[in-house]
C-alpha positions as CSV (number, residue, x, y, z in Angstrom):
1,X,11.5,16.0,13.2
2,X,12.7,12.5,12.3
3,X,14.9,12.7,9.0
4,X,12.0,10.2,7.3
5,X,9.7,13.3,7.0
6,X,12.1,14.4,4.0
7,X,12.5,10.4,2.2
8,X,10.7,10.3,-1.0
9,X,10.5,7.2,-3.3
10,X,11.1,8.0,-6.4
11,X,14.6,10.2,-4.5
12,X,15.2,6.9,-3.2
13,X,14.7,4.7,-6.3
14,X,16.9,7.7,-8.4
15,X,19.8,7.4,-5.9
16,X,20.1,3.6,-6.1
17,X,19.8,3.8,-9.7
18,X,22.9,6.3,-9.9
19,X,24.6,4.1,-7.6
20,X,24.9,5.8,-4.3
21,X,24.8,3.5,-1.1
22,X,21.3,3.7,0.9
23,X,20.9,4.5,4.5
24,X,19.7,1.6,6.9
25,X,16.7,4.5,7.3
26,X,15.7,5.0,3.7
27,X,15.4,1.3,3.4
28,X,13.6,0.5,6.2
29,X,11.2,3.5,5.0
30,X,10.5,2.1,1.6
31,X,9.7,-1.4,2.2
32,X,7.5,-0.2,5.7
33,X,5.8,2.2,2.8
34,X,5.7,-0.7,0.5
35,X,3.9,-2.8,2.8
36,X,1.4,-0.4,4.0
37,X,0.4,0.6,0.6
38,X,1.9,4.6,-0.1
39,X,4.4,3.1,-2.2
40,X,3.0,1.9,-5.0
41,X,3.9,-2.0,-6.9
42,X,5.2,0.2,-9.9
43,X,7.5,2.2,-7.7
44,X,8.6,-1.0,-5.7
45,X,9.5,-2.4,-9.5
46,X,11.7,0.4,-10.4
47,X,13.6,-0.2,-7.0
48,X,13.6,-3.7,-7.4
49,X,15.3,-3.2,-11.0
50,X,17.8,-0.7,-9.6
51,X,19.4,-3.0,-7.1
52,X,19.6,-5.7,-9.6
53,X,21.6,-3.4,-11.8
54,X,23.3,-1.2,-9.1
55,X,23.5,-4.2,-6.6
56,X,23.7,-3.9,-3.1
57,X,26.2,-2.9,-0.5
58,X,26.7,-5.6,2.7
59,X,25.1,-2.6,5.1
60,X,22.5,-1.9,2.6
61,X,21.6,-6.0,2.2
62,X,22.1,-6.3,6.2
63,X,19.2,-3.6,5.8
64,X,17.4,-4.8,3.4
65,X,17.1,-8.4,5.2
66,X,16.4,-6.6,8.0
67,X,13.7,-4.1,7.1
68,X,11.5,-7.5,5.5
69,X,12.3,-9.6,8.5
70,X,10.8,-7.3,11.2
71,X,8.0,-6.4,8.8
72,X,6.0,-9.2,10.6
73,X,6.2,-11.8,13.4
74,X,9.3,-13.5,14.8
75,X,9.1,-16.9,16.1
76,X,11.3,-17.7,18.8
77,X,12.7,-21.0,19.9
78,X,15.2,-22.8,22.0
79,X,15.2,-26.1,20.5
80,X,18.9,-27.0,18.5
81,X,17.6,-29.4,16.7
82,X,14.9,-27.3,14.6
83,X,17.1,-26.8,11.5
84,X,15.5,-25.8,8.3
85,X,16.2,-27.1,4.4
86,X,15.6,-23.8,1.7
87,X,16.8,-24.4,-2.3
88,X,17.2,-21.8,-4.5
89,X,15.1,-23.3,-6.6
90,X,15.4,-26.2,-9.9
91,X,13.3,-27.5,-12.5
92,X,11.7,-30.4,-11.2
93,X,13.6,-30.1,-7.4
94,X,11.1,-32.1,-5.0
95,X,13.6,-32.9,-2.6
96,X,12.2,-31.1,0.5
97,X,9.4,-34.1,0.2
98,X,12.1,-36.7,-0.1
99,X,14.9,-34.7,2.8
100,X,12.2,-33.4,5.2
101,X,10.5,-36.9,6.6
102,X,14.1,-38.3,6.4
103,X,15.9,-35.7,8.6
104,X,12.3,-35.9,11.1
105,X,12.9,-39.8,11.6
106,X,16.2,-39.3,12.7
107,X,14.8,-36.6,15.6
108,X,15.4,-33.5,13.7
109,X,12.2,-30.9,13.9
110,X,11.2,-29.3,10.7
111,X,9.9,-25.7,10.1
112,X,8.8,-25.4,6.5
113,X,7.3,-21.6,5.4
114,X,7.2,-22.3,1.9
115,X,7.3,-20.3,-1.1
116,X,5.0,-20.5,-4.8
117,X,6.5,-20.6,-8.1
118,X,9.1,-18.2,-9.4
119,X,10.0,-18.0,-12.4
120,X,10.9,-21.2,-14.3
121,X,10.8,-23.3,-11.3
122,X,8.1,-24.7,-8.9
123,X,7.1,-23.9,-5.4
124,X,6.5,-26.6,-2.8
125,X,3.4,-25.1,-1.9
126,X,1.8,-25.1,-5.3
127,X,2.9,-28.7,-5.5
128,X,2.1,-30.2,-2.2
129,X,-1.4,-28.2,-3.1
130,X,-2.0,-30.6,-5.8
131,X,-3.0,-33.4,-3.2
132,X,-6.7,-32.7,-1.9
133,X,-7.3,-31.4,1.2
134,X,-3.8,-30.5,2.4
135,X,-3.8,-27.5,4.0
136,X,-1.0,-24.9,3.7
137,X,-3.0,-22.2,5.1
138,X,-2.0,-22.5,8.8
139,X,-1.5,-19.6,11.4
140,X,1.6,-19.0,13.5
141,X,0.3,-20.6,16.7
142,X,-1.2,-23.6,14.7
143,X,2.7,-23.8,13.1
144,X,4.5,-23.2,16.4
145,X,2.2,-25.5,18.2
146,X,2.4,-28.8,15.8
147,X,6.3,-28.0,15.3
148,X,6.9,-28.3,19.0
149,X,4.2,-31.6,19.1
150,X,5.0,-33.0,16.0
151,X,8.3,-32.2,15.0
152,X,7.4,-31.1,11.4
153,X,5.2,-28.6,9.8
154,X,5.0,-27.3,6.1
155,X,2.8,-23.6,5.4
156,X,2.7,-21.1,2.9
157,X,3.8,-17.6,4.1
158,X,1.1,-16.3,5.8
159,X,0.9,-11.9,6.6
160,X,2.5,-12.6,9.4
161,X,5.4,-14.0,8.5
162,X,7.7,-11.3,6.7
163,X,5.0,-9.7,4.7
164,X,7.0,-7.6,2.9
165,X,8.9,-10.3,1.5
166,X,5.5,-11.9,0.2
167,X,4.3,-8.7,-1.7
168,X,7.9,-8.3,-2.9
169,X,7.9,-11.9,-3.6
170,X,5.2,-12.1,-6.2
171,X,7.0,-8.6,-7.9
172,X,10.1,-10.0,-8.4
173,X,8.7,-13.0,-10.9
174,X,7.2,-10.5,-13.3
175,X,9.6,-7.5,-13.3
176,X,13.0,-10.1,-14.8
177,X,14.4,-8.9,-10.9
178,X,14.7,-12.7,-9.7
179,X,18.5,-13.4,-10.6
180,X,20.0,-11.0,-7.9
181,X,22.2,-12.2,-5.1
182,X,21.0,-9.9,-2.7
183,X,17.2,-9.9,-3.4
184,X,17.5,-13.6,-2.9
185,X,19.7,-13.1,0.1
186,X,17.0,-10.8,1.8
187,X,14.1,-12.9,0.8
188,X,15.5,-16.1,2.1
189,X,16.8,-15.2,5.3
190,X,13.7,-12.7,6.0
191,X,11.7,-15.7,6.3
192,X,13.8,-18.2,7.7
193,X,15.0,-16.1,10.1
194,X,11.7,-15.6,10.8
195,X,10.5,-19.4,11.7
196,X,12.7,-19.8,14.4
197,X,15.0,-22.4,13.5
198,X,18.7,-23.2,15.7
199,X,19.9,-23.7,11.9
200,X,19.9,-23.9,8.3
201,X,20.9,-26.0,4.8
202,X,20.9,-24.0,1.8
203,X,20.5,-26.3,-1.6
204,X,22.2,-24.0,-4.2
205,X,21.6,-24.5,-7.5
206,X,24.2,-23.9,-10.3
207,X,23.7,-24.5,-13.8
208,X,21.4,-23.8,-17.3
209,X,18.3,-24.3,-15.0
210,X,19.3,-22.6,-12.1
211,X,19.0,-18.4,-11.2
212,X,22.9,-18.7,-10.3
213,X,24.0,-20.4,-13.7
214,X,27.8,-20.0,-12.5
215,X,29.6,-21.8,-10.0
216,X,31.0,-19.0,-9.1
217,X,27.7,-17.0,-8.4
218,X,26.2,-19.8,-6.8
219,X,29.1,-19.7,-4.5
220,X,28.6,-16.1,-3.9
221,X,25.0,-17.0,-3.2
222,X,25.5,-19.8,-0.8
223,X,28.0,-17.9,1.8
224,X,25.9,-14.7,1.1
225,X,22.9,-17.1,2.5
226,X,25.2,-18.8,5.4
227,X,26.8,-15.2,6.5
228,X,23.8,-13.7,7.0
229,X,22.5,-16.2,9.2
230,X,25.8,-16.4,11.2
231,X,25.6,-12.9,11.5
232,X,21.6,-13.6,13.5
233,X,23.7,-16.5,15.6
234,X,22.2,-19.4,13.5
235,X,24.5,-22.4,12.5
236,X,24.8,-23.0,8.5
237,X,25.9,-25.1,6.0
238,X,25.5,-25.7,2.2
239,X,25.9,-27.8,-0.5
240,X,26.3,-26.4,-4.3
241,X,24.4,-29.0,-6.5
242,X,23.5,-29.6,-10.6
243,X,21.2,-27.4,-12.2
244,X,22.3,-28.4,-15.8
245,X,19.9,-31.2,-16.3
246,X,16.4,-31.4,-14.1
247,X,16.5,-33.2,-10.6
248,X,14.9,-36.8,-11.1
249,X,12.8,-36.8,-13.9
250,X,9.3,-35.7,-13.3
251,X,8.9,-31.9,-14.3
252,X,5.0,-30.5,-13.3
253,X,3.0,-30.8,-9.7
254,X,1.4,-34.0,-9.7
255,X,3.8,-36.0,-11.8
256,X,6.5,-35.0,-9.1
257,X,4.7,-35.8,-6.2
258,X,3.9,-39.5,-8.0
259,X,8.3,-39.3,-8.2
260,X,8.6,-38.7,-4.5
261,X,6.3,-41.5,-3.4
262,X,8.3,-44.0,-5.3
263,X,11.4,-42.0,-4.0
264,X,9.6,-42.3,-0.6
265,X,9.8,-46.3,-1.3
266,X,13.4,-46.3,-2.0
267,X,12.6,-46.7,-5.5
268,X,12.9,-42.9,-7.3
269,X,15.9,-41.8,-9.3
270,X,19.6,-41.8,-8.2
271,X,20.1,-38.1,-7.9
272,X,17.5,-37.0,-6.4
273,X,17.9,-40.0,-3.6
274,X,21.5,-38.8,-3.1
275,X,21.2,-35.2,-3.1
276,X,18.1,-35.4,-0.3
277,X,20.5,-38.3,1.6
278,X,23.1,-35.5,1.5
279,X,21.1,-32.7,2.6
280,X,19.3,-34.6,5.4
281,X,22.8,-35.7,6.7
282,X,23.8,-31.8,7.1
283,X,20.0,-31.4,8.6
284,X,21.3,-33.9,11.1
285,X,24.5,-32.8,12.2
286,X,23.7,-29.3,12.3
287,X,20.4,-30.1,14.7
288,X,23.5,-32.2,17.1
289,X,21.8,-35.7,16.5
290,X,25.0,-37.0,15.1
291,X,28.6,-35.9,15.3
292,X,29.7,-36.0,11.8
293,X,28.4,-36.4,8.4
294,X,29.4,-39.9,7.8
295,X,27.7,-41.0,11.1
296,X,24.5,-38.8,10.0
297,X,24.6,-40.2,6.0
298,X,23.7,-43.6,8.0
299,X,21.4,-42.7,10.1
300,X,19.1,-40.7,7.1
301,X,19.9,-44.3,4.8
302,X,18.5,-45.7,7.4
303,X,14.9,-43.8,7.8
304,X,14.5,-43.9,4.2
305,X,15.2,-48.1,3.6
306,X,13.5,-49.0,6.9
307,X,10.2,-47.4,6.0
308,X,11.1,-44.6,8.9
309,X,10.5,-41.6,6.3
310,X,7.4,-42.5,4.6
311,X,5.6,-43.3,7.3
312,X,6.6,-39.6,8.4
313,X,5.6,-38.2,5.3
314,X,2.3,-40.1,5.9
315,X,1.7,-38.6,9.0
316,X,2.3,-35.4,7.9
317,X,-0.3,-35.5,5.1
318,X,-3.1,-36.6,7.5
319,X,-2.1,-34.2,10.4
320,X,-2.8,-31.2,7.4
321,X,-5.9,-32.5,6.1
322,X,-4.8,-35.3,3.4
323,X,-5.5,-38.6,3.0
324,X,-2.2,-40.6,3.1
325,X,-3.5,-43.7,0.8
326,X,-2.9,-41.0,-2.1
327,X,1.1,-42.1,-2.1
328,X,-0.5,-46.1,-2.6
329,X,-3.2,-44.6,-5.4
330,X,-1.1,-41.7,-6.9
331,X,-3.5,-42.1,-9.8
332,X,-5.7,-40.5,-8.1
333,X,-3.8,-37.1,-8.2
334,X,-5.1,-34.8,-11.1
335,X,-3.1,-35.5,-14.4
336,X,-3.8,-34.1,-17.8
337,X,-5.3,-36.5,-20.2
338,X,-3.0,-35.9,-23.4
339,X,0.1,-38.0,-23.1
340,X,2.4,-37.4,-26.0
341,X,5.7,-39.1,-26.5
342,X,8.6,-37.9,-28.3
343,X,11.6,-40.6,-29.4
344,X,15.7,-40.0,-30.1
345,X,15.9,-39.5,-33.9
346,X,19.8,-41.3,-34.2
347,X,22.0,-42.2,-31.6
348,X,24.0,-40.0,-29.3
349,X,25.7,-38.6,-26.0
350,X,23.2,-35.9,-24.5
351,X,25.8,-33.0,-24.7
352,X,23.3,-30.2,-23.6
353,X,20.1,-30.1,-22.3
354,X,18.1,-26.3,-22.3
355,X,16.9,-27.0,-18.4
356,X,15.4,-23.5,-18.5
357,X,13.5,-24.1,-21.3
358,X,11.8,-26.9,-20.0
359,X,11.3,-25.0,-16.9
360,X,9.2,-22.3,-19.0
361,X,7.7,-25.2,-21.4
362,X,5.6,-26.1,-18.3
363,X,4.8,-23.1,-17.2
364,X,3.4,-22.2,-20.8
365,X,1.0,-26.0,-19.9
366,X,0.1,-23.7,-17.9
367,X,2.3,-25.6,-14.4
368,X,3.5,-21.8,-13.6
369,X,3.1,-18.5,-13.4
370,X,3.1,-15.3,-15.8
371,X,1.4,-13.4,-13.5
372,X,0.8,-13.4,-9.6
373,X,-3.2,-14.0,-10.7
374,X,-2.5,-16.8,-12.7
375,X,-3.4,-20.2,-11.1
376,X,-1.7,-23.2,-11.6
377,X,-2.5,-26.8,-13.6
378,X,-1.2,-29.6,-11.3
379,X,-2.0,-31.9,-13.8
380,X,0.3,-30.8,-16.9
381,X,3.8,-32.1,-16.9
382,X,6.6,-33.2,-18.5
383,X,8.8,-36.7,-17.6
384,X,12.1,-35.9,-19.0
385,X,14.7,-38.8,-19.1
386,X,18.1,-37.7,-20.4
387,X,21.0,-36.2,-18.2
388,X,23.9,-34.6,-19.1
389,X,26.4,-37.2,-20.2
390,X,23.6,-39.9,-21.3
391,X,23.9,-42.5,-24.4
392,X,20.5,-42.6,-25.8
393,X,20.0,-45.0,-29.0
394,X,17.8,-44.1,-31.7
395,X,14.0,-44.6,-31.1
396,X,14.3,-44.3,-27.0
397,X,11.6,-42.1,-25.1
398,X,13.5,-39.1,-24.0
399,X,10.7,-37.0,-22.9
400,X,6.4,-37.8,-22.1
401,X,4.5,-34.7,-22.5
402,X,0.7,-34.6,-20.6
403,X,-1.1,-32.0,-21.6
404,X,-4.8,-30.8,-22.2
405,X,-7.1,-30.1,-25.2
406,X,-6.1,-26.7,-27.0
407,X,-2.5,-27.2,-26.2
408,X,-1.5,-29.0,-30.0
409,X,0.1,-25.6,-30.8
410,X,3.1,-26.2,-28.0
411,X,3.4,-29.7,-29.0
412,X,4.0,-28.9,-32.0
413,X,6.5,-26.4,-31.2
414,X,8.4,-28.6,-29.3
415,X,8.2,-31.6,-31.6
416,X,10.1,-29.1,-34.3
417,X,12.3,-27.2,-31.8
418,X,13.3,-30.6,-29.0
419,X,16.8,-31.7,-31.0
420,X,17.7,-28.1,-31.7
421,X,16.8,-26.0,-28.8
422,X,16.1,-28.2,-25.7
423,X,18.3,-31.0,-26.5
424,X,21.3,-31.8,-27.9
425,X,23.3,-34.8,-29.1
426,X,27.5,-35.4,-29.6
427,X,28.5,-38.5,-31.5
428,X,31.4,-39.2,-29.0
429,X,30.5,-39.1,-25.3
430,X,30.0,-36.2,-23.2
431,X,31.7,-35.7,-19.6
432,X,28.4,-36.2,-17.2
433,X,28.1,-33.3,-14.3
434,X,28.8,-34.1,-10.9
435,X,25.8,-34.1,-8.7
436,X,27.1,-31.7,-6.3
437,X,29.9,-29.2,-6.9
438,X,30.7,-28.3,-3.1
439,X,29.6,-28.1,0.1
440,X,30.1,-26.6,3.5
């Protein structure tokens, strides 16, 4: 009789929540039971809370990514230069738009299984879902097949792809279970492992706005990601970038897609140019179409000033179902009638800025999640100007609010809370943050 006759969940969720270390068995037997239905979503939220609090072992995370990534469908490839981009996640992060059609001009092919909302931050399916038509609903041989034709692909994760990790996925949002270095470890690497890919650039974020808000967590993070998939034989690299003020300045589905079109031109902001320039470099080095980054920094400047990447990003669009003139008529995208403006009361150095807050803000527009029914507004959104380290004078627009009928209430709640909670303001200047901590 195999020893899994005897394995009961809530014995399983009690020993991890006394802090004993979980067989490779036990594991594997809760998430199969998981994601076949015995176990049940409140049971899976008990187990989720006790390995944020009890943690994880590195056998029991080996497991864990384990267990989720053979819950489904492996792709296999031989090609080195598939390399995949993931981010932890940021208020207002677009730069997979901006990277992804940069790192394809200069010959590197693109797997994207992408993720919703979690939390304060925003998924690039939900936003890439706000232009019509594009479809994220693909299945594996449609993905497989326009990877290997066209060299770059973008899905949602579909049953096939690490199931488990989808059903845990959605949990982890509304059980406060997100922050945990080895549930973002396993769900990660369960699906990137999953697409194939020779190698892989993790975009860990550190800061107010970020899950890691240490540098040293986000370290932790980043070579818990790049271990893991040296450990499967896949290359790795990472770069630790600013979470303490949002990337660019568009927060909210449509307004950031408007932000990476005029990014896409070579006209968006500064750090989110430089930190997509920096990630495609490591895209491009890693998939062996330059020897070094310096070479590779070129060659993605390049794409982007020569036209190279938009016209990627273009193709892209109409090979899913879109119509590419939406990045010459953005207007066209849906955007909530209401715009509201809100001005610097004196002058000042920005000396904080509440990233999370403004993170949650839009998803209380109703631009996120509370719960996995909820659907999402593309057309609420905030355009936040400020960054750490700023000189603002008195009357400037720091922030442009676009909301919808019914939503006076939050408006007015951040009109009276904005210079106290979400912003703050030094008389003598403030050091900025860098852009990027590290990188690997």
């Amino acid at each position: 009789m195999d020893n899994s006759d005897f394995f009961s969940p809530v014995k399983i969720i009690a020993k991890k929540r006394d802090g004993h270390e979980l067989t490779s068995q036990e594991i594997r037997w809760f998430i199969e039971g998981f994601t076949k239905g015995p176990i049940s979503s409140a049971q899976m939220g008990a187990f989720l809370m006790a390995i944020y609090l009890k943690k994880l072992t590195e056998s029991e995370k080996v497991a864990l990514t384990d267990a989720m990534l053979y819950s489904g469908t492996i792709l296999e490839f031989s090609d080195p230069s598939i390399i995949d981009k993931h981010s932890t996640g940021g208020v207002g992060d677009k730069a997979t738009f901006l990277l992804a059609p940069i790192a394809h001009a200069c010959g590197i092919k693109i797997p994207m299984v992408a993720g919703r909302g979690l939390g304060h931050t925003g998924g690039t399916v939900d936003k890439i879902e706000a232009i019509e038509n594009f479809q994220t609903k693909l299945s594996l041989e449609e993905f497989s097949t326009s990877l290997k034709k066209y060299g770059m692909v973008l899905m949602g994760q579909t049953e096939d792809i690490a199931p488990a990790d989808k059903k845990i996925y959605a949990l982890r949002d509304v059980t406060a279970t997100v922050e945990s270095i080895e549930l973002i470890t396993a769900s990660i690497m369960s699906k990137k492992l999953a697409e194939g890919a020779a190698g892989y650039v993790f975009d860990v974020k550190t800061g107010q706005g970020a899950f890691m808000p240490t540098l040293e967590s986000s370290r932790a993070l980043a070579l818990s990601l790049c271990e893991t998939a040296k450990r499967f034989s896949r290359k790795a690299a990472y770069v630790i970038s600013d979470m303490n003020s949002p990337l660019g300045h568009a927060i909210g589905h449509s307004l950031e897609l408007m932000e990476i079109f005029e990014a896409l031109k070579g006209k968006g902001p500064k750090d989110l140019e430089d930190l997509s320039l920096t990630l495609a470099a490591k895209m491009i080095v890693l998939g062996q179409k330059a020897t070094n980054e310096a070479m590779a920094l070129e060659m993605a400047k390049e794409a982007l000033y020569s036209g190279k990447a938009l016209q990627s990003f273009r193709e892209l669009l109409e090979r899913q179902g879109a119509n590419s003139s939406i990045i010459d008529f953005p207007e066209k995208l849906p955007i909530a009638p209401i715009k509201t403006l809100f001005h610097a009361p004196k002058d000042g150095y920005v000396s904080f800025i509440d990233t999370k807050a403004l993170g949650l803000f839009l998803v209380d527009l109703g631009g996120g999640r509370k719960t996995p029914q909820d659907t999402i507004d593309f057309g609420v959104g905030l355009r936040f100007f400020p960054k750490i380290g700023s000189k603002i004078s008195k009357d400037d627009c720091v922030l442009e609010v676009y909301s919808r009928k019914g939503q006076e209430h939050l408006l007015q709640y951040l009109e009276k809370n904005l210079w106290s909670n979400f912003l703050l303001l030094s008389s003598s200047p403030t050091k900025s943050n860098p852009l990027i901590w590290e990188s690997l």
